[in-house]
C-alpha positions as CSV (number, residue, x, y, z in Angstrom):
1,X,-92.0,-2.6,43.9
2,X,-92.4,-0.5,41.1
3,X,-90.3,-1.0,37.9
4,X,-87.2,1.1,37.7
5,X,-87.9,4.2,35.8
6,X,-85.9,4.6,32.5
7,X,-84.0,7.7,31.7
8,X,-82.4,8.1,28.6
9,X,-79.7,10.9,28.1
10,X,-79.6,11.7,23.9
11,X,-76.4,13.9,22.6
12,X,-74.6,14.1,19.4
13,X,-71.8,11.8,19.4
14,X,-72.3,9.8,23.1
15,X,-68.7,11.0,23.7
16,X,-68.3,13.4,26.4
17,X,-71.8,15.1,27.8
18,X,-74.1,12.1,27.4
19,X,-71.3,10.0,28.9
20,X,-71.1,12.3,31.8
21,X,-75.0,12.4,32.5
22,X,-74.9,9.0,32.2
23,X,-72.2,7.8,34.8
24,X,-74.0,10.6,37.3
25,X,-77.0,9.3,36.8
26,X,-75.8,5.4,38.0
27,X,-74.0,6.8,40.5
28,X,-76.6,9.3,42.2
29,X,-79.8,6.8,41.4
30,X,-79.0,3.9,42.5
31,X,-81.5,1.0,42.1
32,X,-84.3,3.6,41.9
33,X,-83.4,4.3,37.6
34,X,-82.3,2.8,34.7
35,X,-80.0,4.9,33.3
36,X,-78.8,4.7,29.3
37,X,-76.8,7.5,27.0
38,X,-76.7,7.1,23.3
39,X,-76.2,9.4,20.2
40,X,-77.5,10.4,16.8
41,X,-74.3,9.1,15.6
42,X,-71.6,7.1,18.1
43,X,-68.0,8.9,18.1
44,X,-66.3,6.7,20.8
45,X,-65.4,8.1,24.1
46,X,-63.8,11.0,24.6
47,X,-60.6,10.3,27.2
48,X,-60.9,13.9,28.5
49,X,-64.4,12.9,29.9
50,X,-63.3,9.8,31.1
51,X,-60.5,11.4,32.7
52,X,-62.0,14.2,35.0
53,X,-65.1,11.9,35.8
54,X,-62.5,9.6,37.3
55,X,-61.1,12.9,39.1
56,X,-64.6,12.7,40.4
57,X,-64.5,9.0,41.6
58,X,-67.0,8.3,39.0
59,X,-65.7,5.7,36.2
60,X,-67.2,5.6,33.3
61,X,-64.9,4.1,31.4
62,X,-66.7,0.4,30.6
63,X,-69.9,2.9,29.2
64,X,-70.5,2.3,25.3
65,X,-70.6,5.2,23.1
66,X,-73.9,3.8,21.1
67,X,-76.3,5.2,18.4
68,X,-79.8,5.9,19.7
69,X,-82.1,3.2,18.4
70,X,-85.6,3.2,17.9
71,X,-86.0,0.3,20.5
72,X,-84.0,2.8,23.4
73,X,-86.6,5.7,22.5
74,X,-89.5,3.1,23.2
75,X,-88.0,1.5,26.2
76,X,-87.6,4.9,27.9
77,X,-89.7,7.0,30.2
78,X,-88.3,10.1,30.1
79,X,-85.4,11.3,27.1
80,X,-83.0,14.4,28.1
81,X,-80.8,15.8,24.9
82,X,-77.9,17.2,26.2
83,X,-76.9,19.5,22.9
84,X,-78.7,21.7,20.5
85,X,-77.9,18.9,17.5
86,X,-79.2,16.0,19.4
87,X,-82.5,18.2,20.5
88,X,-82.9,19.4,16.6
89,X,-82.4,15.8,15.4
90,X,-84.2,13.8,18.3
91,X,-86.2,11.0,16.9
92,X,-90.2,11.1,17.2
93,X,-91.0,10.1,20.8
94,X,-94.1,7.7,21.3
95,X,-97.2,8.9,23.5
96,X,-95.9,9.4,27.2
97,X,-92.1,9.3,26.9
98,X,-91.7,13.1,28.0
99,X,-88.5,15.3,27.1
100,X,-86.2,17.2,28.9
101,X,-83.5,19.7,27.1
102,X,-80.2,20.6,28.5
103,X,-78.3,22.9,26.3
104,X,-74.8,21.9,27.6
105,X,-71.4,23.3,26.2
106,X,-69.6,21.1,24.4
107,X,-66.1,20.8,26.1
108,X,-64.9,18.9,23.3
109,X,-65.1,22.1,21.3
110,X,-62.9,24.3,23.7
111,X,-59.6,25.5,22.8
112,X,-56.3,26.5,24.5
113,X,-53.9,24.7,26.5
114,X,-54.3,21.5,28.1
115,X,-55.0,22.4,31.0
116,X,-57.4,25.6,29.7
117,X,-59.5,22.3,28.0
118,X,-59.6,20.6,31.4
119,X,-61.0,23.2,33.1
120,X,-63.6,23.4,30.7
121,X,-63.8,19.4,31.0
122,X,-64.4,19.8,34.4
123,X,-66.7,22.9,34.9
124,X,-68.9,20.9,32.3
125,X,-68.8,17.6,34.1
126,X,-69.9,19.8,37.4
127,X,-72.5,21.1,35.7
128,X,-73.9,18.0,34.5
129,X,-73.7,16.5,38.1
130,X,-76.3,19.4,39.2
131,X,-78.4,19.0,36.6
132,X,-78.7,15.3,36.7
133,X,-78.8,15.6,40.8
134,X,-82.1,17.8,40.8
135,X,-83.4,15.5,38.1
136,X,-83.2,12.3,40.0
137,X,-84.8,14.3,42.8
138,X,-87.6,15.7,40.9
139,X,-88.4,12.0,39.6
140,X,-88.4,10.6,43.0
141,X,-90.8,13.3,43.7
């Protein structure tokens, strides 16, 4: 059996979007990937995200909020930014780790009531769950 191949999602903070792609990723891929989220910087996790990805029956809320090391670059076959900053700032990849960019909304940034910033929570986490489900189906090929 082939070895598992790694995906790594990159975003600013590992908070929210990262956290999201990540916990869709595990839950969609199965054994098939080896799934791993970090950030240019680590801002902990954000409990809106963990909140409507439990909604979802996805928990996410054992994940780490890391900082993208040069070892997770290396050990990963394919690297998808998830923001603008993390795209902009994304470390040099070696020969044959390819690159995907996602230019997600940050629902952290949204403004309004409560629920107005769930919404946004929510349309986001949906969003990622598309994205990250015709990914995994791409790599199967």
């Amino acid at each position: 059996m082939m070895n598992p191949k790694s995906i790594l999602f990159l975003c600013t903070g590992n908070s929210c979007r990262s956290q999201m792609a990540e916990g869709w990723a595990r839950r969609l891929g199965g054994n098939d990937f080896e799934i791993t989220s970090a950030g240019i910087e680590s801002h902990g996790k954000n409990p809106r995200a963990i909140a409507v990805m439990a909604e979802a029956g996805v928990d996410i809320s054992d994940q780490e909020s890391t900082r993208v090391s040069d070892a997770m670059i290396a050990a990963a076959d394919l690297v998808v930014t998830v923001c603008g900053h993390a795209d902009e700032h994304c470390p040099v990849l070696p020969h044959g780790v390819r690159k995907l960019h996602w230019p997600l909304e940050d629902p952290a940034k949204a403004t309004g009531t409560e629920e107005e910033i769930m919404t946004e929570f929510r349309r986001v986490r949906d969003e990622v769950r598309e994205r990250v489900a015709g990914l995994l189906q791409d790599e199967r090929g």
